[in-house]
C-alpha positions as CSV (number, residue, x, y, z in Angstrom):
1,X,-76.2,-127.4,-165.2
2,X,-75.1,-124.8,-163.2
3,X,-77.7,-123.3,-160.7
4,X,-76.3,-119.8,-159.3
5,X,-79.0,-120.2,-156.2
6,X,-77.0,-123.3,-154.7
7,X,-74.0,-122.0,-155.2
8,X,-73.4,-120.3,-151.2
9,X,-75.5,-122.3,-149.8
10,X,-74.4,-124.7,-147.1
11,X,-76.4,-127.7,-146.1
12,X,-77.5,-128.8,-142.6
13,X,-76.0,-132.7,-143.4
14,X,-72.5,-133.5,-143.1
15,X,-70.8,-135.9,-146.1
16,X,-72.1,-139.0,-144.7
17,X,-75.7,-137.3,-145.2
18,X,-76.6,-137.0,-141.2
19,X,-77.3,-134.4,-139.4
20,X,-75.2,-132.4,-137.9
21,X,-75.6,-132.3,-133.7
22,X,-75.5,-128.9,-132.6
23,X,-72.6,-127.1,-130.4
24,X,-73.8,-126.1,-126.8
25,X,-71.4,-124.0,-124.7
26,X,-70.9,-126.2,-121.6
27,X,-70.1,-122.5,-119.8
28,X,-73.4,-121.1,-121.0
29,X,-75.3,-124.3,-119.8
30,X,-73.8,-124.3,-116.3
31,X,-73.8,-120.7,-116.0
32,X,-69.7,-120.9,-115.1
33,X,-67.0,-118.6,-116.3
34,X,-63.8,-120.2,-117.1
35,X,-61.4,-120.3,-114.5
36,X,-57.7,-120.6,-114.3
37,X,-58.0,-122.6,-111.1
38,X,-60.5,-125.2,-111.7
39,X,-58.3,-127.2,-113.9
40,X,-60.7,-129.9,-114.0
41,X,-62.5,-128.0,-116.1
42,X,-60.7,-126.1,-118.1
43,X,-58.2,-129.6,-118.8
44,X,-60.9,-130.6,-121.3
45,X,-60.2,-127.7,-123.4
46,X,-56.4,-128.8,-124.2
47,X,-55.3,-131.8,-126.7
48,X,-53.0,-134.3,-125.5
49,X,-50.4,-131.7,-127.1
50,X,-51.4,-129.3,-124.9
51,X,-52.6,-127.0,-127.4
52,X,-56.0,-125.3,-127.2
53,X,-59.3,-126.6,-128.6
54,X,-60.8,-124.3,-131.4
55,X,-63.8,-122.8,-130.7
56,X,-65.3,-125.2,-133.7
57,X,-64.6,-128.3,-132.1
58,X,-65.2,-127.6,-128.4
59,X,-68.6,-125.6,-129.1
60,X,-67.6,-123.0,-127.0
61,X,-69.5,-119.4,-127.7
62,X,-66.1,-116.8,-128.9
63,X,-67.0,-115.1,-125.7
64,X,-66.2,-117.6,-123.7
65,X,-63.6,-119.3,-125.8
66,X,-61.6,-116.2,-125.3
67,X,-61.8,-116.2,-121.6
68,X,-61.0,-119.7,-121.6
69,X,-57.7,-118.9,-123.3
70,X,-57.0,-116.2,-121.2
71,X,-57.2,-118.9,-118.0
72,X,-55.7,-121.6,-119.7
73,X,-52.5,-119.2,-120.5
74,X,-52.5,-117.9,-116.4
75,X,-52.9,-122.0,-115.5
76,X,-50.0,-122.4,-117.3
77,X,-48.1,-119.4,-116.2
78,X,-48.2,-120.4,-112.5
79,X,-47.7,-124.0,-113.0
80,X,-51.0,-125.6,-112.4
81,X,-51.0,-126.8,-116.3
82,X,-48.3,-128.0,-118.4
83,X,-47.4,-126.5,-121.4
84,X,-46.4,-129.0,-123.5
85,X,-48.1,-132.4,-122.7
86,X,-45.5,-134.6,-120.8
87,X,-45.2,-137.3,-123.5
88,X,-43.7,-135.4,-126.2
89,X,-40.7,-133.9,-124.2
């Protein structure tokens, strides 16, 4: 039967029926901006592609997501990260 209550509702478990672990902005934790020169940092925010992490995945706040792609695109543009992940060329 259909029940018009469940129907928007979204459930704290994921499909194997645990509980999803929640997100913390590493930034927020530390108390750090992103910054285009501490690559170390901002390298974990790239796939092996080179591409940048969505927000979803990386549990960055959209704050801070957007000024990590803001340093991640100066990095690139002055050479101090790769663009395209050296593999795939």
């Amino acid at each position: 039967m259909y029940h018009r209550e469940k129907r928007g509702e979204r459930s704290d478990f994921a499909q194997g029926g645990r509980r999803r672990a929640k997100k913390v902005c590493w930034f927020e934790q530390n108390n750090v901006e992103p910054d285009y020169k501490d690559i170390r940092i901002i390298s974990r925010y790239i796939t092996e592609r080179g591409k940048i992490v969505p927000r979803r995945l990386s549990g960055v706040t959209s704050k801070n997501q957007r000024k990590l792609a803001v340093a991640i695109k100066r990095a690139r543009h002055l050479g101090l990260l790769p663009f395209v992940a050296e593999n795939i060329k």
